[in-house]
C-alpha positions as a LaTeX table, in Angstrom:
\begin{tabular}{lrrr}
\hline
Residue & $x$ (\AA) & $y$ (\AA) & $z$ (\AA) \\
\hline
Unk1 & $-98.02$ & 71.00 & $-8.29$ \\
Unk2 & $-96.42$ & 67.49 & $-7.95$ \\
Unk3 & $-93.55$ & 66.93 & $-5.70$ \\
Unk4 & $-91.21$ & 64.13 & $-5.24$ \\
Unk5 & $-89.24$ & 62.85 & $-2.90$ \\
Unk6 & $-87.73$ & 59.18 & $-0.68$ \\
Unk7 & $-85.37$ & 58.17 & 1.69 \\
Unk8 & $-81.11$ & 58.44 & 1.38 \\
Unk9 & $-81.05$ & 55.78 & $-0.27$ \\
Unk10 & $-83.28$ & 56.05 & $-2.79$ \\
Unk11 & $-85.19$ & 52.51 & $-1.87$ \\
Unk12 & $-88.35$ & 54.24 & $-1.26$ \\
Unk13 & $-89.54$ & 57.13 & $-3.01$ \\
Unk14 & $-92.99$ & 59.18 & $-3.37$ \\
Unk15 & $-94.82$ & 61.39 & $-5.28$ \\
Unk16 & $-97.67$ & 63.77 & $-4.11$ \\
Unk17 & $-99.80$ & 66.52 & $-5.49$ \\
Unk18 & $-99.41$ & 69.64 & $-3.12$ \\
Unk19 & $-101.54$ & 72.12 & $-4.89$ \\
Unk20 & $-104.30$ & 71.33 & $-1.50$ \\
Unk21 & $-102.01$ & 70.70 & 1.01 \\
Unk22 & $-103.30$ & 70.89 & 4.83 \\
Unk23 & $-100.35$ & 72.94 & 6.40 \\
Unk24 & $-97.00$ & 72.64 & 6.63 \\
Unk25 & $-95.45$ & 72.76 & 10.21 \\
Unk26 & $-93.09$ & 71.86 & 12.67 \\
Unk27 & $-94.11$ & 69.93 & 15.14 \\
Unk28 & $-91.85$ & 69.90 & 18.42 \\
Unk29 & $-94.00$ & 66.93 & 20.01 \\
Unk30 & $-92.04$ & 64.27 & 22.24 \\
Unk31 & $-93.40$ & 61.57 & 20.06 \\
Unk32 & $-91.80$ & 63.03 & 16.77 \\
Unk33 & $-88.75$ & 63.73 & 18.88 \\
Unk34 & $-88.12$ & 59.99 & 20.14 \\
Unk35 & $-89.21$ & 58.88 & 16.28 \\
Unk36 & $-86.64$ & 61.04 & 14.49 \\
Unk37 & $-83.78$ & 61.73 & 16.85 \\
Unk38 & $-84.44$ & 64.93 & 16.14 \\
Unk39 & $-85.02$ & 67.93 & 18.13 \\
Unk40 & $-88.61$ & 69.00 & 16.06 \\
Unk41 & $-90.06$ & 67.26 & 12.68 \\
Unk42 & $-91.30$ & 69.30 & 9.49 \\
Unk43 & $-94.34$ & 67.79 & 8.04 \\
Unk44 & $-96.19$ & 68.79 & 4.71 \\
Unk45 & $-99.98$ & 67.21 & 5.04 \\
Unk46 & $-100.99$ & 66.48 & 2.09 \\
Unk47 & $-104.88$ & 64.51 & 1.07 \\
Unk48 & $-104.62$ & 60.56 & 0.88 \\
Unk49 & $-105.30$ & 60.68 & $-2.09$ \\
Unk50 & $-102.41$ & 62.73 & $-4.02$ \\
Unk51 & $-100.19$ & 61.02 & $-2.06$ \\
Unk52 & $-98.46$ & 57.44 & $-4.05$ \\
Unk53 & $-95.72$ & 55.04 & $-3.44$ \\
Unk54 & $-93.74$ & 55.71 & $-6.56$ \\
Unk55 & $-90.88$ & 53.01 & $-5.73$ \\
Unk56 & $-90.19$ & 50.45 & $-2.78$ \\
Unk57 & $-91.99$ & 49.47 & $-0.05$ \\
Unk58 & $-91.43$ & 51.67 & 3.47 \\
Unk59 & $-91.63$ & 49.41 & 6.83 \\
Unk60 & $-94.69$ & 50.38 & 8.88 \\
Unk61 & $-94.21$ & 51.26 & 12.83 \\
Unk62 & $-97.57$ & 51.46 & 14.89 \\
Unk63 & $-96.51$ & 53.52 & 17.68 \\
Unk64 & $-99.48$ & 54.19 & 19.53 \\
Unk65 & $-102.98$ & 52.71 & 17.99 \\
Unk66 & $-103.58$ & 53.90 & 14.71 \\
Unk67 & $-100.22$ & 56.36 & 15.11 \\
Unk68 & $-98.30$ & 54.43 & 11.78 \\
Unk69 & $-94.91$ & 56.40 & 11.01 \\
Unk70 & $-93.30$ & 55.28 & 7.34 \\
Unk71 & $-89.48$ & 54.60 & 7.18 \\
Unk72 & $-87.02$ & 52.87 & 4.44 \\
Unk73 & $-86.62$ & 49.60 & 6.29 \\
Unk74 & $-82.87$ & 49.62 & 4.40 \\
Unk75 & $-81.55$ & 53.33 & 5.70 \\
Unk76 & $-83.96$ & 54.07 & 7.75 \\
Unk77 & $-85.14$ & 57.48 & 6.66 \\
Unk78 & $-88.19$ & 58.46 & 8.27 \\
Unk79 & $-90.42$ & 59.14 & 5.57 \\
Unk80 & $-94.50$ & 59.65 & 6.51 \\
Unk81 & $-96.90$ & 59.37 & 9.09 \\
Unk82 & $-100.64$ & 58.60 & 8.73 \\
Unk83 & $-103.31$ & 58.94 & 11.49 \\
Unk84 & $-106.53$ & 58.47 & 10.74 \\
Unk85 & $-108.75$ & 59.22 & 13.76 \\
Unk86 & $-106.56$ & 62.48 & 14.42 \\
Unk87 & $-105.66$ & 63.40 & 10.58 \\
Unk88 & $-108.62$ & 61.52 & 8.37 \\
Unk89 & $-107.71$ & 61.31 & 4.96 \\
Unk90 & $-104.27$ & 62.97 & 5.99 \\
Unk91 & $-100.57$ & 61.97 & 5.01 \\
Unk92 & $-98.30$ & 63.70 & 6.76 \\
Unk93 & $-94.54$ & 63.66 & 4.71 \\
Unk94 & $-91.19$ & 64.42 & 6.68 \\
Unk95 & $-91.23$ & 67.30 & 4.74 \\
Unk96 & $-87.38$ & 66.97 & 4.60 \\
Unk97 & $-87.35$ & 63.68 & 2.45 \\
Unk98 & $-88.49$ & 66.32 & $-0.28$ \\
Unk99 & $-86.31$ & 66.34 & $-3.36$ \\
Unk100 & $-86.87$ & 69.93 & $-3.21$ \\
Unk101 & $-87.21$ & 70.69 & 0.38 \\
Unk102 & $-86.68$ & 74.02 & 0.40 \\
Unk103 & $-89.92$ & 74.60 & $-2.38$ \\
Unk104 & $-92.25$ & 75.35 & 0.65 \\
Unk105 & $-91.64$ & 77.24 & 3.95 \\
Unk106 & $-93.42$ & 75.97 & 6.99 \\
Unk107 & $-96.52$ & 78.32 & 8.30 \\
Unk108 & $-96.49$ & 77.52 & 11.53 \\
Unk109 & $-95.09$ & 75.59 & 14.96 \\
Unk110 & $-97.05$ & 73.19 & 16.55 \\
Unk111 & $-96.96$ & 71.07 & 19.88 \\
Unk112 & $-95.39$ & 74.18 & 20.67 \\
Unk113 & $-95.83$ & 73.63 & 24.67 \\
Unk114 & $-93.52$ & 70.43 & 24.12 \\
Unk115 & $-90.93$ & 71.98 & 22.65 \\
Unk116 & $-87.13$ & 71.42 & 23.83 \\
Unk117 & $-86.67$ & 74.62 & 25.82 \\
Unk118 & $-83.35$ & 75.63 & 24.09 \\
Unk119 & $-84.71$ & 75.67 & 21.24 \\
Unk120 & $-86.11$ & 79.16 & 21.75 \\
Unk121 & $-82.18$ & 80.44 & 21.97 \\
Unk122 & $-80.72$ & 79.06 & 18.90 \\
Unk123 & $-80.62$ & 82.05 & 16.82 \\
Unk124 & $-78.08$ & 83.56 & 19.19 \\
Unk125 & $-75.64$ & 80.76 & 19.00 \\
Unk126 & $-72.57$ & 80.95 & 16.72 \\
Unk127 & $-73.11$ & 79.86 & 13.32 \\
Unk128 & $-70.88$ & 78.18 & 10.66 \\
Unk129 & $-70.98$ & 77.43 & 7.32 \\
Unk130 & $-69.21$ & 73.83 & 7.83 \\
Unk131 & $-68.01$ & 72.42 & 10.58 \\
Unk132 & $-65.59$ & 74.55 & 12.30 \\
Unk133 & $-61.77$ & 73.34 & 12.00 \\
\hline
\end{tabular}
């Protein structure tokens, strides 16, 4: 199965086969935290090789050697992450850049002892719809 997907703005966009993917997970590390801005990341691996570049070219950040996160260098959408000595042959897609994002369910949490401690109570907050008025 071929998915799509690309940043808000629609500068950069992807395509990837998912009928082998790896895993899909969220990931609660530090490192995704400080890169997204986000409490925990989503990420749908997917082989090297059924993932392509179908439009625009991302901007490249090298946080850590050989750690490269892919973002729209116009809206800055995080939009991949590629590893090789930890995840050879590996791309790792912000699962939430998918066109379809809801298509696949992630199987598991990882980086789990990182994890934002609150997170473990937010099914007992109050939830809305929208924003309450």
């Amino acid at each position: 199965m071929t998915v799509s997907g690309g940043c808000r703005c629609g500068a950069v966009r992807y395509a990837a086969n998912v009928a082998e993917a790896e895993h899909h997970a969220i990931c609660h590390c530090a490192d995704c935290r400080a890169s997204s801005g986000a409490p925990m990341m989503a990420w749908l691996a997917v082989p090297e090789d059924s993932f392509r570049l179908v439009a625009g070219t991302p901007t490249m950040f090298e946080g850590s050697p050989g750690a490269q996160r892919y973002f729209c260098g116009t809206c800055g959408t995080g939009l991949y992450y590629v590893n090789e000595a930890m995840l050879p042959g590996i791309v790792d897609i912000q699962s939430s850049t998918l066109d379809e994002p809801e298509a696949f369910a992630p199987g598991a949490q990882i980086q789990h002892a990182e994890r934002l401690r609150w997170v473990d109570g937010l099914t007992v907050l109050p939830a809305f719809d929208r924003y309450p008025g």
